[in-house]
N, C-alpha and C positions, 0 to 999 in steps of 0.2 A: 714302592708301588705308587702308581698315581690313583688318584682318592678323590672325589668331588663329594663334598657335603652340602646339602641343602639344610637349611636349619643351624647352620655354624657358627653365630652368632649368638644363640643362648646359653641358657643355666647350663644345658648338658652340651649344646654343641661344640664354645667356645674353649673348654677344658679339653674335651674331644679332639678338636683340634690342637692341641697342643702338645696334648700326647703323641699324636701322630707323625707331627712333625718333629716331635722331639725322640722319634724311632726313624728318623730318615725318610718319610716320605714326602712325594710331594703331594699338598693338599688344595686344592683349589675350595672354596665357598662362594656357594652359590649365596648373592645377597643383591636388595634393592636400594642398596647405599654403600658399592665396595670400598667406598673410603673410608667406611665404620670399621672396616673389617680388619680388628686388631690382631690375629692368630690366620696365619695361612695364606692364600692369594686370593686378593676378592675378583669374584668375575658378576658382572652384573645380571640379573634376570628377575623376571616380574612377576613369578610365581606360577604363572598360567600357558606362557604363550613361548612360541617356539624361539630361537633367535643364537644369537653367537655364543651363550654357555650350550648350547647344544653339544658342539664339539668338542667341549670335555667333556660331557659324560658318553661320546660316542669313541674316546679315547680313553676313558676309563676303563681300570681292573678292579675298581672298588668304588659303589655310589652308595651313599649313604641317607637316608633322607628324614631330616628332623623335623622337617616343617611343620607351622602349624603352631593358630593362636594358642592362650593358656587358658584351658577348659576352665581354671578355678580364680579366673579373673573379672567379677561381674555377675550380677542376674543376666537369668536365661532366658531372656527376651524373643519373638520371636526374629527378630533382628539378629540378635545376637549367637542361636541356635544356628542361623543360617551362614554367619560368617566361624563357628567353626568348625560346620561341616565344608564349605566352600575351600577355605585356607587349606585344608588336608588333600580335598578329591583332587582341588586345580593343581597342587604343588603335585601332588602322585601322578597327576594323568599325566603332567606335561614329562616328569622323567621318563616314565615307561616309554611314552612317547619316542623321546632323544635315545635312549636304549635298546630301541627295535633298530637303530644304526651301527650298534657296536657289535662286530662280529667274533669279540674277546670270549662271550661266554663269562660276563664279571659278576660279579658279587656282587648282592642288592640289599641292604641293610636297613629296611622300613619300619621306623618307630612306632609301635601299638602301645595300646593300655592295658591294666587288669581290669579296668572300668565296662570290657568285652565281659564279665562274668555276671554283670550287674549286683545289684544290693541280695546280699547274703547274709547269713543267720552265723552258724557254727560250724556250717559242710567247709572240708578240705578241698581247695581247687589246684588240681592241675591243668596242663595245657589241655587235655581231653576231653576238661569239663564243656558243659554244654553254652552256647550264648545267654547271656542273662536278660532282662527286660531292661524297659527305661530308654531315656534319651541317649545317654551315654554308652549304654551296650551296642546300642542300632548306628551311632556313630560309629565306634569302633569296627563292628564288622563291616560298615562301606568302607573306613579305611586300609581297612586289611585285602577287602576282595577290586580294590582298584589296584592293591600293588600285587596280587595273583593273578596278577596280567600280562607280568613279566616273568611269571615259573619257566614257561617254554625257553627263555633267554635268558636265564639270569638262574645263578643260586640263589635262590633267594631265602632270606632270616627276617622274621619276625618278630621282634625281641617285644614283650608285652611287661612296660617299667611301672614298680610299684608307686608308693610315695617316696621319691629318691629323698634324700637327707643332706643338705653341706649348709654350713655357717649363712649364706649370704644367697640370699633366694629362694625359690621352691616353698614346701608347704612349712617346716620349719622357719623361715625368715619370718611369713605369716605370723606364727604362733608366737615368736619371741616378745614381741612387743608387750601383751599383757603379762606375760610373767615376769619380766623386768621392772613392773608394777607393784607384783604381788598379787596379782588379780587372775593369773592361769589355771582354769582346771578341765575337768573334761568336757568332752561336749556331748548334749544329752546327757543318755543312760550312762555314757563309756564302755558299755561293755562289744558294741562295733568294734571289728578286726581293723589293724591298722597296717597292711603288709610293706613295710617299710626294707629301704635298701638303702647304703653309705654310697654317693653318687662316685668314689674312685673305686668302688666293686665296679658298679655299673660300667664305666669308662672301663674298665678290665676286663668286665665279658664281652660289650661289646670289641672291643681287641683280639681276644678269645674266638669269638667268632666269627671276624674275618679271616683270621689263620688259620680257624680249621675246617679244611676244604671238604669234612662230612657233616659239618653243621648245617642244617637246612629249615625252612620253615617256621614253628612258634616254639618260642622259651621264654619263661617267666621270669623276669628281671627281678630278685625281690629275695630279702634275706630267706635264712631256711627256717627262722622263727619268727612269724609275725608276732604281734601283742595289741591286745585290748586298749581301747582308744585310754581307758583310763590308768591303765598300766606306762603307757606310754609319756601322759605325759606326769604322771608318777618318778618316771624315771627322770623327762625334762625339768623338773623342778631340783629334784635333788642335784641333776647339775649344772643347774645355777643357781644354787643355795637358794631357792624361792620356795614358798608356795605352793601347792597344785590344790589348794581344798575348793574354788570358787567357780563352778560350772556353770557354763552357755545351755541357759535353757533353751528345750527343744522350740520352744513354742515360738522363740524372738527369733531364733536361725530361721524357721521357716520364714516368719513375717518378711524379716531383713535379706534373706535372698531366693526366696520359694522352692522350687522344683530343684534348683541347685542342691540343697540343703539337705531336702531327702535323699538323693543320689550320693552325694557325697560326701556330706560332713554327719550323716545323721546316720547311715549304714558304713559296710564295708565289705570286703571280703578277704576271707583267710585263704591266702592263695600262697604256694609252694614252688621254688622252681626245681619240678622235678625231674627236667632233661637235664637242668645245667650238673647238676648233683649227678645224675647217672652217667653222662658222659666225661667226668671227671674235672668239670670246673670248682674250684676251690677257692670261696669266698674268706676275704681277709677281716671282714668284720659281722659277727653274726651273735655279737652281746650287746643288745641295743645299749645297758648303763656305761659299757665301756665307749659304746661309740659315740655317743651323745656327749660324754665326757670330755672325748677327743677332740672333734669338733670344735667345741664350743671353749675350747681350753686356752 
């Protein structure tokens, strides 16, 4: 198949692509420096504005679109609020856009969060659940109703990814540092949901869900058991022989990154993927001690 990814360059996309091209297809990425572009065929675009990547995704059978700064890099300035609600709408609008040219009827594969449920107690979330409050909830539903723009023309999947998990990035890279110290333990209370996923599950549903031509709409990216922020890194300690007793007070996360903090590292949500499960997708890793093990092995 021919495949345009935007976002093809990161933690998820860059694997993503690899995979794909390592199933035969071709992959084009979309990038604003395609000579970085080490996995796939860079074609150039600026994130916003229409121009010669148009024409792959108007030749496109499969768009994919990862774009979009890293929510959990930074206080949440209003600066900063603005560029990552910007980086998401301008990369969404501009595809739908190039899409309303392809008269393939393809497949639209737009990265959401669970962060659409907002800060959560102990309730079970599936995709049905309701939008949550907060900065990051009200992001999430504009990024989602700017790529419901292309339902009329596109299959479209909304895959909504937890805290994905691998060695080298994401929110685990974060967290290694002090426990290689000695110094790891929960943050806050711990008793915050942590609905964490092994990022080659992820790379495998989303695979999953471009092949199956009845998949549509939202799915929750995210193992079938989440765990307690303290549980977790409970289990991060023990593999890496470390520590977990020494916890981030609540009170210095807020100081050190405000509104962030209460959103995201100080709440959570216990959230489930209950299509991927009911439609028969079968995750490869879903014992956090073992996967954490693996990983990190």
């Amino acid at each position: 198949m021919k495949i345009v990814i935007a976002g093809g360059t990161g933690f998820l996309g860059e694997p993503l692509v690899r995979r794909l091209t390592a199933g035969g297809h071709d992959v084009a990425v979309l990038s604003r420096d395609p000579a970085k572009v080490r996995a796939g065929r860079g074609v150039a675009w600026d994130g916003r504005s229409q121009g010669a990547w148009s024409a792959e995704v108007a030749k496109a059978e499969v768009v994919i679109n990862l774009a979009g700064e890293n929510i959990g890099e930074g206080r949440w300035t209003a600066d900063r609020k603005r560029r990552l609600i910007n980086s998401r709408l301008h990369a969404t609008n501009a595809i739908v856009e190039a899409l309303q040219k392809n008269d393939k009827h393809p497949t639209f594969v737009s990265a959401s969060a669970i962060g659409y449920y907002g800060p959560h107690g102990d309730e079970i979330l599936a995709e049905d659940s309701p939008r949550g409050s907060g900065f990051l909830a009200e992001l999430v539903e504009q990024w989602e109703d700017a790529a419901r723009k292309a339902e009329s023309i596109t299959r479209l999947v909304l895959p909504r990814f937890g805290v994905v998990l691998a060695r080298s990035g994401g929110a685990l890279g974060q967290m290694l540092l002090p426990f290689r110290f000695g110094v790891g333990g929960p943050i806050g209370s711990g008793k915050q949901w942590m609905s964490w996923v092994d990022r080659d599950d992820v790379l495998r549903a989303v695979s999953w869900l471009i092949e199956r031509e009845s998949a549509h709409g939202v799915y929750n990216v995210t193992a079938p058991d989440p765990a307690r922020n303290r549980d977790f890194v409970r289990a991060l300690g023990r593999a890496l022989h470390r520590p977990a007793i020494m916890p981030a007070p609540a009170f210095a996360l807020k100081i050190a990154f405000g509104e962030m903090a209460e959103e995201i590292l100080l709440t959570g949500q216990r959230v489930v993927p209950k299509r991927l499960l009911a439609e028969g997708f079968t995750f490869e890793s879903t014992d956090l001690d073992a996967t954490l093990r693996r990983i990190l092995s």
